[in-house]
C-alpha positions in Angstrom: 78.9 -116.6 62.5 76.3 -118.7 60.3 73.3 -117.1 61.9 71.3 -115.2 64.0 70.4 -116.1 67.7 67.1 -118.1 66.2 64.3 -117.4 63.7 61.6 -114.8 65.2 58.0 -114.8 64.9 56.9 -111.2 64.6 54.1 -109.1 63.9 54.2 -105.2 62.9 51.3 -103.1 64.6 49.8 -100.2 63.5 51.7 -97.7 66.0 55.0 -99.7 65.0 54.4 -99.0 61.5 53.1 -95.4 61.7 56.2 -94.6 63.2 58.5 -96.5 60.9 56.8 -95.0 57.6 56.4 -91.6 59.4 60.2 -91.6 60.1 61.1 -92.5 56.8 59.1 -89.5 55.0 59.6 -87.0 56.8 63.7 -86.8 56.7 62.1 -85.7 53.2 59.6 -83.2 53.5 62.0 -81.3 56.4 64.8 -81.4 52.9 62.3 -79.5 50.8 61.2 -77.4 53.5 64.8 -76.2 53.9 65.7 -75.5 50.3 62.5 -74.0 49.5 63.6 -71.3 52.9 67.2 -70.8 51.9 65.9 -70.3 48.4 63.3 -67.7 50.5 66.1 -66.1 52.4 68.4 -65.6 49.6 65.0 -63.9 47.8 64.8 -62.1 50.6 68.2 -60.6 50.6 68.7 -59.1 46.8 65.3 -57.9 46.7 64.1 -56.0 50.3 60.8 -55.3 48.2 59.5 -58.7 48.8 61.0 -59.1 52.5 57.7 -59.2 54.2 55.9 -61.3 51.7 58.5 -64.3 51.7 59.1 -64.2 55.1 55.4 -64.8 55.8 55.4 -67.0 53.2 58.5 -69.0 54.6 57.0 -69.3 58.1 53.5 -70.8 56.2 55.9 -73.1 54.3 57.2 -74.1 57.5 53.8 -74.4 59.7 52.6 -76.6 57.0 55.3 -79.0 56.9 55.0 -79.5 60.3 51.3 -80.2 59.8 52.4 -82.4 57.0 55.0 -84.4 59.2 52.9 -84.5 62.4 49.5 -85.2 61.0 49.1 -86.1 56.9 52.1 -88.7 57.0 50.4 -90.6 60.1 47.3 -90.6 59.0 48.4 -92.1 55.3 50.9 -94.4 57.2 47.6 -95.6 59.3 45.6 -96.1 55.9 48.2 -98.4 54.4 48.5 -100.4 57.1 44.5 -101.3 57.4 44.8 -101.3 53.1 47.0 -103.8 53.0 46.1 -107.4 54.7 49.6 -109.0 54.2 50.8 -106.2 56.7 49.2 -107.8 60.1 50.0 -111.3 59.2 52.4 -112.9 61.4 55.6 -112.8 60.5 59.1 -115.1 60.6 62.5 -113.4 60.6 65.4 -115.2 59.2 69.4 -114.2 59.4 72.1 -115.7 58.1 75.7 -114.3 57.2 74.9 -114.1 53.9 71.2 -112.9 53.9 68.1 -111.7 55.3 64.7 -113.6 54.5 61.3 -112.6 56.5 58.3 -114.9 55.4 54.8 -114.7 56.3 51.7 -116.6 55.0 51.2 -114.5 51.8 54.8 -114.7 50.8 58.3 -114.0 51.5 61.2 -111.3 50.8 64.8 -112.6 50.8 67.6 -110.3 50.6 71.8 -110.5 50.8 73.1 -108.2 52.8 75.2 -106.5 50.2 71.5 -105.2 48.3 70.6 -103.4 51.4 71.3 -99.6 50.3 70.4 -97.9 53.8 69.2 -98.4 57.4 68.0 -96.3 59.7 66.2 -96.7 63.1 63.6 -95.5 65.6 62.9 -95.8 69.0 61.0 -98.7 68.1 61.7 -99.6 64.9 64.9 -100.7 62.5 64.4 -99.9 58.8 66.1 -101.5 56.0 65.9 -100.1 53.0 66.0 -101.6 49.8 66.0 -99.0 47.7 65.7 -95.2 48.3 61.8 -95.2 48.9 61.2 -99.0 50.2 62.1 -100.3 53.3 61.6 -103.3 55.6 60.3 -102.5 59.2 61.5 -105.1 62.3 60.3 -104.1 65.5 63.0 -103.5 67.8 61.3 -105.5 71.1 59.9 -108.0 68.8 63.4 -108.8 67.2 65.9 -109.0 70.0 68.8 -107.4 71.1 70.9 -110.3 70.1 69.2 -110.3 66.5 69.3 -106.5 66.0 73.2 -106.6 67.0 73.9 -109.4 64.0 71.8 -107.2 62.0 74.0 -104.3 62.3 77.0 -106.2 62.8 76.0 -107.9 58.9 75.0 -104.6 57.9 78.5 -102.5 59.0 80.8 -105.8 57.7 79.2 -105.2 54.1 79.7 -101.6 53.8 77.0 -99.8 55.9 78.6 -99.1 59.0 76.4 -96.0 60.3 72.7 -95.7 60.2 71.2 -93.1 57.2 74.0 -93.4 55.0 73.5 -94.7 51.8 75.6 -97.4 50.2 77.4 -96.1 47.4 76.3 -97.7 43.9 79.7 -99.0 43.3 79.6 -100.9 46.4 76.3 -102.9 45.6 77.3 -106.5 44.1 76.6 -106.9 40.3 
């Protein structure tokens, strides 16, 4: 294996990235919202006093994440994507065994498999992460079955067999 299928020609759209960046924040807001409501319930539990206030409170915590997941995070995702030009430029996908590299007209990122810390995936989208909050976006259609299967296949023989898991700091190379 030397590389991909071919080199793709691709171009993110605003839907594709909505969902990619909406995916990728919300795993977070959901982990807050959860410590915040055992934190609540164990509250709750050694003092009865307060039962009805942090329950209400808990169920207002949760109703606002959900706003937060299902309409704040889209609608920021939707305002970086028309903020930032380079992000609806065409865009060329390259895969060999050794690295990824997608370059477009105002530049280019180039990456070995090995610095890849996570990936996850949508319906839509895959998401590589480069580091915990940053992330490159292919979409699925766009990419090909054939390229998305070296992809993983690169991705599981350097350490990051399943999606969401994070590659260990003592696995990334020097």
């Amino acid at each position: 294996m030397n590389a991909a299928v071919a080199p793709v020609r691709y171009m993110i759209s605003e839907a594709e990235y909505v969902e990619a960046a909406t995916h990728a924040n919300a795993r977070g807001a959901w982990r807050v919202a959860a410590v915040v409501t055992a934190f609540a319930l164990l509250v709750a539990l050694l003092k009865p006093q307060f039962q009805v206030a942090i329950l209400c409170g808990m169920v207002l915590g949760l109703a606002l994440t959900a706003f937060k997941v299902m309409f704040l995070l889209p609608r920021r995702a939707a305002q970086i994507y028309h903020a930032q030009a380079s992000m609806r430029e065409p865009f060329e996908l390259a895969l060999t065994d050794e690295q990824f590299e997608s370059a477009q007209r105002s530049g280019s990122f180039r990456n070995a498999w090995t610095d890849f810390v996570k990936w996850d995936e949508t319906a839509n989208m895959l998401l590589l992460y480069v580091d915990k909050a940053m992330f490159v976006s292919l979409p699925k259609a766009q990419v090909g079955t054939a390229n998305l299967a070296f992809i993983r296949a690169r991705l599981a023989a350097t350490g990051l067999e399943q999606r969401n898991r994070s590659r260990k700091p003592e696995d990334r190379k020097p």
